[in-house]
ROLO-43324 format. One record per residue (C-alpha): residue in three letters; x, y, z. Coordinates in pm, whole numbers, plus 50000, padded with zeros to 5 digits. Last residue first. Layout:
<rs>
[r ALA,[X,Y,Z]]
...
</rs>
This chain:
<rs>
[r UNK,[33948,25711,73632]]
[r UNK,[33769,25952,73791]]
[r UNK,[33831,26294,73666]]
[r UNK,[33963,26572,73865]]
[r UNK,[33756,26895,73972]]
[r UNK,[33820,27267,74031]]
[r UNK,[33464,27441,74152]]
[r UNK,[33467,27840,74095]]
[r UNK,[33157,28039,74287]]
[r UNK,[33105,28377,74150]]
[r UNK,[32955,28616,74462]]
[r UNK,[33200,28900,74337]]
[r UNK,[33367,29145,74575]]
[r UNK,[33701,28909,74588]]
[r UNK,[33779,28707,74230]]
[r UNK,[33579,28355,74138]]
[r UNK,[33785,28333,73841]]
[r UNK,[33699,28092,73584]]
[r UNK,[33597,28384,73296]]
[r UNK,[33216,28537,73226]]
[r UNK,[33069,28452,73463]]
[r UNK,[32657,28453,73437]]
[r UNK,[32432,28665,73541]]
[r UNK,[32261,28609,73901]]
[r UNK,[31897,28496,73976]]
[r UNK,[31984,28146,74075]]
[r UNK,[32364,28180,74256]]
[r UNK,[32655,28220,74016]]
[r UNK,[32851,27980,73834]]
[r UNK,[33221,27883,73767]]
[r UNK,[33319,27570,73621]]
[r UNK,[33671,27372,73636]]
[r UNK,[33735,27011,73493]]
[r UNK,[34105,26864,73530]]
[r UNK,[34154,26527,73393]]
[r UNK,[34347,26702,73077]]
[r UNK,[34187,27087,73060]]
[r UNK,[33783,27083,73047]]
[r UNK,[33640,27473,73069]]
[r UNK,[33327,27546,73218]]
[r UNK,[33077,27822,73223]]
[r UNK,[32776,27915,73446]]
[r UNK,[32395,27996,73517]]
[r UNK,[32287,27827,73793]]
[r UNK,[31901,27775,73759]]
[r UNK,[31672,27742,74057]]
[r UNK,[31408,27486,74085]]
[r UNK,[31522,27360,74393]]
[r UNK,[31832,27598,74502]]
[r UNK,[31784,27505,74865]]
[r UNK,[31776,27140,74827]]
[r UNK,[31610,26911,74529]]
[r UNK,[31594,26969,74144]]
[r UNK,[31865,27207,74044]]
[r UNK,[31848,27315,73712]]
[r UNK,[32236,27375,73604]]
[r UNK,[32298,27617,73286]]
[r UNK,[32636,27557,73093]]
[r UNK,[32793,27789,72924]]
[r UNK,[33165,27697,72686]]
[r UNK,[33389,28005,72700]]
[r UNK,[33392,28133,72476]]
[r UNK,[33038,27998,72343]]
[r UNK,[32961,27701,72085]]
[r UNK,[32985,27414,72332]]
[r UNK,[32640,27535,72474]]
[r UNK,[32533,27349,72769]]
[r UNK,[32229,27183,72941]]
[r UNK,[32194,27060,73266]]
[r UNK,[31930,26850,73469]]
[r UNK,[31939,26804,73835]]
[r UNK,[32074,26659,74158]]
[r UNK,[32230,26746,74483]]
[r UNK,[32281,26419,74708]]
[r UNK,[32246,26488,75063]]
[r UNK,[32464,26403,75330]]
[r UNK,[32758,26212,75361]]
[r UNK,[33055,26081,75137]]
[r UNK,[32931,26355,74933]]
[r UNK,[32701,26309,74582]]
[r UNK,[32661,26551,74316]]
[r UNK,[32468,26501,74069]]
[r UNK,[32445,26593,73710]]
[r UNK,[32188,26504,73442]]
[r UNK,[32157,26570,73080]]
[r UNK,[32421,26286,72896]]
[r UNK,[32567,26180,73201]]
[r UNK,[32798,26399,73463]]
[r UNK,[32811,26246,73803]]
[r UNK,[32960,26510,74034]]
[r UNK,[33221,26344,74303]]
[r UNK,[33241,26443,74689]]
[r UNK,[33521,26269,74915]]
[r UNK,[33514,26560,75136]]
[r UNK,[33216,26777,75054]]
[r UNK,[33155,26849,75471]]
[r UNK,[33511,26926,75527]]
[r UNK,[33521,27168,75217]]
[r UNK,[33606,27505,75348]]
[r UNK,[33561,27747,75108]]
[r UNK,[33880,27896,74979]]
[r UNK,[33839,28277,74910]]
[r UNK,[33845,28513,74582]]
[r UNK,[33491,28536,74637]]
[r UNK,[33387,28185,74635]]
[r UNK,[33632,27922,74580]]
[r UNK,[33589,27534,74590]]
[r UNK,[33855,27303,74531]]
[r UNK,[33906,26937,74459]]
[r UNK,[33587,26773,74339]]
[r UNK,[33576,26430,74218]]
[r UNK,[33464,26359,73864]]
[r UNK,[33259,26099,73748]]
[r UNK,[33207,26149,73351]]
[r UNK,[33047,26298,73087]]
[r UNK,[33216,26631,73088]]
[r UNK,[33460,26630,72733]]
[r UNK,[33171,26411,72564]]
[r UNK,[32964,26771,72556]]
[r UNK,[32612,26694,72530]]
[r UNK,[32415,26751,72208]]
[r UNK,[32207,27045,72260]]
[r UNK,[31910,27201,72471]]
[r UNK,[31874,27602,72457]]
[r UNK,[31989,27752,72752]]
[r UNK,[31843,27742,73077]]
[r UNK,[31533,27904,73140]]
[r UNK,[31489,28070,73491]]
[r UNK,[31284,27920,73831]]
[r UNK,[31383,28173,74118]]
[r UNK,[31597,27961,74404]]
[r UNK,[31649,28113,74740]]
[r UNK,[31926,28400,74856]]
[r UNK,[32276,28284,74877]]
[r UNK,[32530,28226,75122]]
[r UNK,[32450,27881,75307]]
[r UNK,[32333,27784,74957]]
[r UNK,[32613,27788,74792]]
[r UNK,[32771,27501,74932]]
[r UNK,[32500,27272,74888]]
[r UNK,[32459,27423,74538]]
[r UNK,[32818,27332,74519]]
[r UNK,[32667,26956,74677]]
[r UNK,[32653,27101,74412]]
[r UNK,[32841,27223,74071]]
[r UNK,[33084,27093,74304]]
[r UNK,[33299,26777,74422]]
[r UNK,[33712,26647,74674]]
[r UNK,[33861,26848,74916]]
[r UNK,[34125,26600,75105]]
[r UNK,[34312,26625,74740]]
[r UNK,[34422,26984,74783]]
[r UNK,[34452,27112,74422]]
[r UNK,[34600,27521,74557]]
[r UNK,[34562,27802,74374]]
</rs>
């Protein structure tokens, strides 16, 4: 897999990128609310988005970084809109879930359901559309609709 650093991030303007492929939002309860994970808080910039088992073009997202706080994300390009929400994980799974509840754009009100895994500066989650389960490993392999976002931290 390649790290190209001209694709920079996900999860969202991910949902951005999800939603010219997926079906609308449908409102879902993310899991329960806990401590955030220190690991994630952060500004990281997003490398590499695959859907499928496929590269998704990223010429749009260029330059794109996902601000992690304590329960909010977004997601903000160079251009365009900003994807935001609220997020809640669970650092007790294998691998760690974390639940995304987008608040504006296509997926507004939709939950993605994912997991994540934090390696060095390198931060990778998978997720499905609202309405689908959730991955269960970082692969986003052909025949599935699992979306897997690569991202580096921002030092």
């Amino acid at each position: 897999m390649r790290f190209p650093i001209r694709a920079a991030a996900i999860s969202l303007s991910l949902a951005a990128a999800l939603a010219s492929c997926s079906s609308p939002a449908v409102a879902e309860d993310p899991i329960g609310a806990q401590a955030p994970d220190p690991a994630i808080v952060g500004d990281w910039l997003l490398l590499q988005i695959n859907r499928g088992g496929e590269d998704i073009d990223l010429d749009h997202l260029e330059g794109a970084v996902r601000h992690i706080d304590a329960s909010t994300y977004n997601i903000e390009p160079m251009s365009g809109l900003t994807i935001r929400g609220d997020y809640s994980v669970d650092t007790t799974t294998a691998p760690r879930s974390m639940d995304e509840l987008v608040a504006n754009g296509r997926f507004e009100g939709g939950t993605l359901k994912g997991i994540y895994r934090v390696d060095g500066d390198r931060l990778t989650i998978s997720f499905g559309a609202p309405g689908e389960p959730r991955p269960t490993k970082l692969v986003s392999e052909p025949g599935t609709t699992f979306t897997v976002a690569i991202h580096k931290k921002v030092q």
